[in-house]
C-alpha positions in Angstrom: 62.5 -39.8 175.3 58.9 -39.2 174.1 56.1 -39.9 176.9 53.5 -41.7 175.3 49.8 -41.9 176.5 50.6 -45.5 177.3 53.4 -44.5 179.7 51.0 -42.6 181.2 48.3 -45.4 181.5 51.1 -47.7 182.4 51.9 -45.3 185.6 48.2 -44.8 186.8 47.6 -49.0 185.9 44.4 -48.2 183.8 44.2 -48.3 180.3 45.3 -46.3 177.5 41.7 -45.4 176.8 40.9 -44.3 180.2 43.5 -41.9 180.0 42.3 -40.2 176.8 38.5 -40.2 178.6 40.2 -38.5 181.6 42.1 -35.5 179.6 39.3 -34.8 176.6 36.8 -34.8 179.7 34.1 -36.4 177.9 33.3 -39.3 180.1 32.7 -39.8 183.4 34.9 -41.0 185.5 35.8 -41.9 189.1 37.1 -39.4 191.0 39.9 -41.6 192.2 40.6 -42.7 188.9 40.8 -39.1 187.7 43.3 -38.4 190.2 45.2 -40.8 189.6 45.9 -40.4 186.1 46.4 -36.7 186.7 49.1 -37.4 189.1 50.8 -39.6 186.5 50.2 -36.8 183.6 52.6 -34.6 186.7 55.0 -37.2 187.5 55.7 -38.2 183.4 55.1 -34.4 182.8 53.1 -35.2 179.8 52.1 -33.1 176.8 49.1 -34.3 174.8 49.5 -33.4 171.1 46.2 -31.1 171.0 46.5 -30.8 166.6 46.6 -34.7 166.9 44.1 -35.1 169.4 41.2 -32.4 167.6 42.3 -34.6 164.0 41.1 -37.9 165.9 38.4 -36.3 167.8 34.9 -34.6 166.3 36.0 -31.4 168.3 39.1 -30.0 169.9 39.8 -28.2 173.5 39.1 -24.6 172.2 35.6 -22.6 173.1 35.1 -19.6 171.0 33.1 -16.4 172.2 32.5 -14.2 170.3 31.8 -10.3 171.2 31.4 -7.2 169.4 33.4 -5.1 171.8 35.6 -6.4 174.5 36.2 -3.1 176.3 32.2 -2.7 176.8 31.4 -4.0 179.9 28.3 -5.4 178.6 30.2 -8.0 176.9 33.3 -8.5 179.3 31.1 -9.2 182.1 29.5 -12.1 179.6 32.3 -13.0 178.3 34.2 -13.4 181.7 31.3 -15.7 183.4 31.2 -17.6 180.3 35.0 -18.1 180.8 34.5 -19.2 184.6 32.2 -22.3 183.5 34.6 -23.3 180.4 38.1 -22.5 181.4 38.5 -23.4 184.8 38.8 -22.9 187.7 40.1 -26.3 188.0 41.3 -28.0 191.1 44.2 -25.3 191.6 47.2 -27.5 190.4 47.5 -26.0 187.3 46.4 -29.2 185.6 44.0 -30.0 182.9 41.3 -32.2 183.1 37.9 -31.9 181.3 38.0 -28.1 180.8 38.7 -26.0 177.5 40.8 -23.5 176.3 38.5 -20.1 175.8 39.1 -18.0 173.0 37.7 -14.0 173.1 37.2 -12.9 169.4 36.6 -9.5 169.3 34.5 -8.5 166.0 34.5 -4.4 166.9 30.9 -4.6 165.4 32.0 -6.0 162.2 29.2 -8.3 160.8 32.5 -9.6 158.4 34.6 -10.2 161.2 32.1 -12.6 162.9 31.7 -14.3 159.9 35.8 -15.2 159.6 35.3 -15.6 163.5 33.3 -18.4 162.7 35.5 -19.9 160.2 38.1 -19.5 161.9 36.5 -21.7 165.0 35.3 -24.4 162.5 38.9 -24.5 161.2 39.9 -25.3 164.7 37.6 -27.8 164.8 35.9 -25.7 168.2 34.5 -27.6 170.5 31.5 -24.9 171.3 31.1 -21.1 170.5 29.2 -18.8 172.6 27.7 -15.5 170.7 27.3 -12.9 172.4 24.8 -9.3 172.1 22.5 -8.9 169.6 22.3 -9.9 165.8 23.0 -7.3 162.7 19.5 -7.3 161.2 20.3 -7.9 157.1 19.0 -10.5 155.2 22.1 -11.6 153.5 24.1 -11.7 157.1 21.7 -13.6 158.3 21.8 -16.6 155.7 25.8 -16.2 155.7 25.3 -16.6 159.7 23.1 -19.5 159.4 25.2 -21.2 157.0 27.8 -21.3 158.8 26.5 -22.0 162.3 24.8 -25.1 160.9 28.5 -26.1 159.3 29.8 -25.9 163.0 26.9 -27.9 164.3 26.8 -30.3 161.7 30.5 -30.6 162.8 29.9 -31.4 166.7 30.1 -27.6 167.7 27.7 -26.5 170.4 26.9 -23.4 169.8 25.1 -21.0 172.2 23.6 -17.3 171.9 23.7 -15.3 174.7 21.7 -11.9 174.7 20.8 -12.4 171.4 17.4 -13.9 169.8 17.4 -17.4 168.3 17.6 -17.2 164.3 14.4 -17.1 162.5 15.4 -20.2 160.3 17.8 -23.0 161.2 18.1 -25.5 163.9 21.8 -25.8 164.9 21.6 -24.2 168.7 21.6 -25.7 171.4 20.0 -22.7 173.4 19.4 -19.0 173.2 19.7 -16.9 176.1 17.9 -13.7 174.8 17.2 -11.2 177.4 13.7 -9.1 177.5 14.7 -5.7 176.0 11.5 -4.9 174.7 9.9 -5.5 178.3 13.0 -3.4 179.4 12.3 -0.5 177.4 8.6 -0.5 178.1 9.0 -0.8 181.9 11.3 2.4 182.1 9.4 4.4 179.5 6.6 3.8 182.2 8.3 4.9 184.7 8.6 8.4 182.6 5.1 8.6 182.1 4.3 8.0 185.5 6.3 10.6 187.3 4.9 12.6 184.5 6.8 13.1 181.8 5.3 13.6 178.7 8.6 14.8 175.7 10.7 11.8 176.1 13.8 12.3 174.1 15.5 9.0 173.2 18.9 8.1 172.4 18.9 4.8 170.4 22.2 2.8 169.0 22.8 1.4 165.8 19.5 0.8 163.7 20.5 -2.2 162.1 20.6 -4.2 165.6 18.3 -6.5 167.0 18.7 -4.8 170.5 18.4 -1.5 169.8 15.1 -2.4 167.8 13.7 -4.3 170.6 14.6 -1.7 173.4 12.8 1.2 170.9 9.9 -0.8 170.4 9.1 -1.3 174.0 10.0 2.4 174.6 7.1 3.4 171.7 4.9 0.7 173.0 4.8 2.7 176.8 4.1 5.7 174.9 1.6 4.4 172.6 -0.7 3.2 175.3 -0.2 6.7 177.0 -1.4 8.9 173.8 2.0 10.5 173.1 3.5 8.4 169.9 2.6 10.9 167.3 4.6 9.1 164.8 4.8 5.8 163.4 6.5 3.0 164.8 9.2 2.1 162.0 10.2 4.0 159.0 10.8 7.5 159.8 13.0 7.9 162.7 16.1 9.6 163.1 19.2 8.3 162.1 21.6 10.8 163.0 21.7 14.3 164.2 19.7 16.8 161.9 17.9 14.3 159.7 14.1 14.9 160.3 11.1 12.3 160.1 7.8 12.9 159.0 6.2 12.6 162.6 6.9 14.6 166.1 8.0 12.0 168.2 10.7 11.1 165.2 11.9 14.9 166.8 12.8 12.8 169.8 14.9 9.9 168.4 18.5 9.6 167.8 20.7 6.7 166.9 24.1 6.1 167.2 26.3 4.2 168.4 26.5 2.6 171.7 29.3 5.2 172.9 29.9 7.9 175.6 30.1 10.4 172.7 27.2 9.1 170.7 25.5 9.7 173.6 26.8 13.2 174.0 26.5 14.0 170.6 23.1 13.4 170.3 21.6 14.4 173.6 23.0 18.0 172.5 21.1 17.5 168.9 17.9 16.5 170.6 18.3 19.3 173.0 18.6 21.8 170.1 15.8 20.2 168.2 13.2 19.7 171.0 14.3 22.5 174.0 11.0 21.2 175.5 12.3 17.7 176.8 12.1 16.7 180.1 13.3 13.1 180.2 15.9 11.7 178.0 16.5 7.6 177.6 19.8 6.3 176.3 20.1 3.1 174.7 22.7 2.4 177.6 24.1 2.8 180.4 27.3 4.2 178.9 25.2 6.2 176.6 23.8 7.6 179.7 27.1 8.7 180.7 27.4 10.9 177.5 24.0 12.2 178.0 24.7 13.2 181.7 27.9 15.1 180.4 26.0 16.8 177.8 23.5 17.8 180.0 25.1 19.4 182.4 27.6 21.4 179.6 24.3 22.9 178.6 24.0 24.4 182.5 21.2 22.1 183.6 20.8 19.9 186.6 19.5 15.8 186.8 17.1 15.6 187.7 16.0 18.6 188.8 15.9 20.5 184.8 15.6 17.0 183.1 15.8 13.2 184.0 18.1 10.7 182.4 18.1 7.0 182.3 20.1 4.3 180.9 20.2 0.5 180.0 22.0 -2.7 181.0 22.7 -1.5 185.1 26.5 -1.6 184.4 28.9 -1.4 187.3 29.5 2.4 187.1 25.7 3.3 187.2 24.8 3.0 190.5 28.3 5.2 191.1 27.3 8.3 188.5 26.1 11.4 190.4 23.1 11.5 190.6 23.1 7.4 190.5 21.5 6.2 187.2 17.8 4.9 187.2 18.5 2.2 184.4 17.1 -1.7 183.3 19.2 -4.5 185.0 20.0 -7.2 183.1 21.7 -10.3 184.5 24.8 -10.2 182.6 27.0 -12.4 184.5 24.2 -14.6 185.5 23.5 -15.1 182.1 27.2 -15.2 180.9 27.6 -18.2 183.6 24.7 -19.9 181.8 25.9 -19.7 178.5 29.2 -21.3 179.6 27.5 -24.3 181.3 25.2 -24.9 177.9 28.3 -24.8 175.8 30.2 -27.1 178.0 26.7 -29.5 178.4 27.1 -29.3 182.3 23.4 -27.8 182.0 20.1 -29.3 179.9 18.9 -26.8 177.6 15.6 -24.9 178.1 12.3 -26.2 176.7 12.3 -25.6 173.0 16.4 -24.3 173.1 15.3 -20.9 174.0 15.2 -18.4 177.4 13.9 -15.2 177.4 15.8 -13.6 180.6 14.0 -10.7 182.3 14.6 -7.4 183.0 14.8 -5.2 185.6 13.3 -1.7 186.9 16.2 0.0 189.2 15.1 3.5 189.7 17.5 5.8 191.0 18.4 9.2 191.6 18.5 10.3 188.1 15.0 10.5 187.3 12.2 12.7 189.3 8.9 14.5 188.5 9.4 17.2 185.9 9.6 21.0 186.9 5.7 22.6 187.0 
């Protein structure tokens, strides 16, 4: 026979409606009284109809994140800290009480795919999504993207950006966790100019996102305010090995994507176009790795021939030989955040947005330049 959820309220003698409070999590409720109906929900081994249950209710149990690449530590370690807060861990019975079933959607840095990501999660009636990295700079994405994000909200969906800026129209977040990239990028460009370095090469990802923009700005900005920018700021830099800009600091640009053989590839086009360079950024860390490798297939040493630096502080980086000098961002800190804001177990910041800062580490991959 069928157990009911009054079977279940009947066991734990409350009512029917406490029971549904208790399993949807979204009222409080004494801690005895919770325990009590769980422990029914074991003995009566209960199964709550979650189709039913998301038709009745504004939202259903699922969280969506959504990242561009899953095997990029960048987003797993968001993604995974944004999974402690929604999934779990629970009280270690296995039983469910409050939290919600999170989904990874994996776009591969398809703006298309993020946009049946999101339909798919408003289909399912999502309870919150969490976005993760930044935002695919094109005018007709971007209405698409606000369209449906305001469908979701409009819906009950909480909806939460994490690493990426707010949208420029539209109010349907409930926060945006964006971290200082452009502070990032200035900061270790300094760093460059400071030991002395003066032909920064720079290898940049994909021109069309948000990040990389910011990061390359801040990078420019550093050299700008040390007379070395010869070019201007937007417009004419490279966007893939031998395609020449107007100015000479274009020379010194790259973009790619955010790959170890992007960053292979290109660190051997900038070496060919600029033999000069002493210091070469990446756009990140793994980048970096491909920019190490290409470096030293070219029979020079880091940092004693030339210096090399990276982006995000990823796991591996303080492990590279020589360890990378890189920005640190607070990935899982951050990730952790986002979860709570989609789950409303933490207020919003003033105003619905964060801008998360950015560290300096310097390491042993960056030292004065020879002479």
């Amino acid at each position: 026979m069928t157990v009911t959820l009054a079977d279940v309220a009947a066991r734990a003698r409350v009512s029917p409606a406490t029971v549904s409070r208790v399993l949807n999590g979204n009222y409080p409720v004494a801690a005895s009284t919770r325990e009590r109906v769980l422990r029914a929900v074991d003995d009566l081994d209960y199964v709550l109809n979650g189709p039913a249950s998301s038709l009745a209710a504004a939202t259903s149990d699922l969280v969506g994140i959504i990242v561009s690449d899953i095997a990029d530590p960048f987003f797993g370690i968001m993604a995974g800290a944004a999974q402690t807060q929604i999934g779990g861990p629970g009280d270690g019975s296995g039983r469910a009480g409050g939290e919600k079933l999170a989904v990874i959607c994996n776009t591969g840095g398809s703006p298309e795919r993020e946009l049946t990501y999101l339909t798919l999660l408003q289909r399912q009636r999502a309870a919150a999504v969490v976005l993760t990295g930044g935002a695919v700079e094109d005018p007709a994405h971007g209405a698409a993207m606000t369209a449906k994000l305001t469908k979701l909200a409009d819906a009950g969906t909480r909806i939460v950006f994490c690493g990426r800026p707010p949208l420029p129209e539209g109010d349907t977040l409930v926060a945006a966790l964006a971290f200082d990239n452009r502070g990032g990028g200035r900061r270790l460009a300094e760093h460059l100019i400071a030991l002395g370095h003066r032909r920064i090469g720079y290898v940049a990802g994909p021109p069309e996102r948000t990040t990389t923009r910011h990061r390359l700005e801040g990078h420019r900005e550093a050299l700008r305010a040390a007379g070395l920018d010869a070019a201007p700021a937007a417009g004419g830099e490279q966007t893939g090995p031998g395609r020449q800009g107007p100015g000479d600091q274009d020379l010194l640009t790259v973009h790619g994507p955010y790959d170890r053989r992007s960053g292979y590839e290109a660190t051997l086009e900038l070496l060919r176009r600029a033999p000069d360079v002493t210091a070469i950024v990446a756009a990140n860390d793994t980048v970096a790795l491909g920019a190490c490798a290409a470096v030293r297939d070219r029979g020079m040493r880091i940092p004693q021939d030339i210096s090399v630096a990276g982006f995000d502080d990823l796991p591996f980086s303080v492990d590279a030989v020589p360890a990378l000098t890189t920005v640190r961002l607070p990935l899982f800190e951050a990730g952790a955040r986002a979860g709570r804001l989609a789950m409303g177990k933490e207020d919003p910041p003033p105003g619905g947005i964060a801008t998360i800062a950015a560290e300096l580490m310097i390491r042993g991959s960056t030292a004065a330049p020879r002479g």
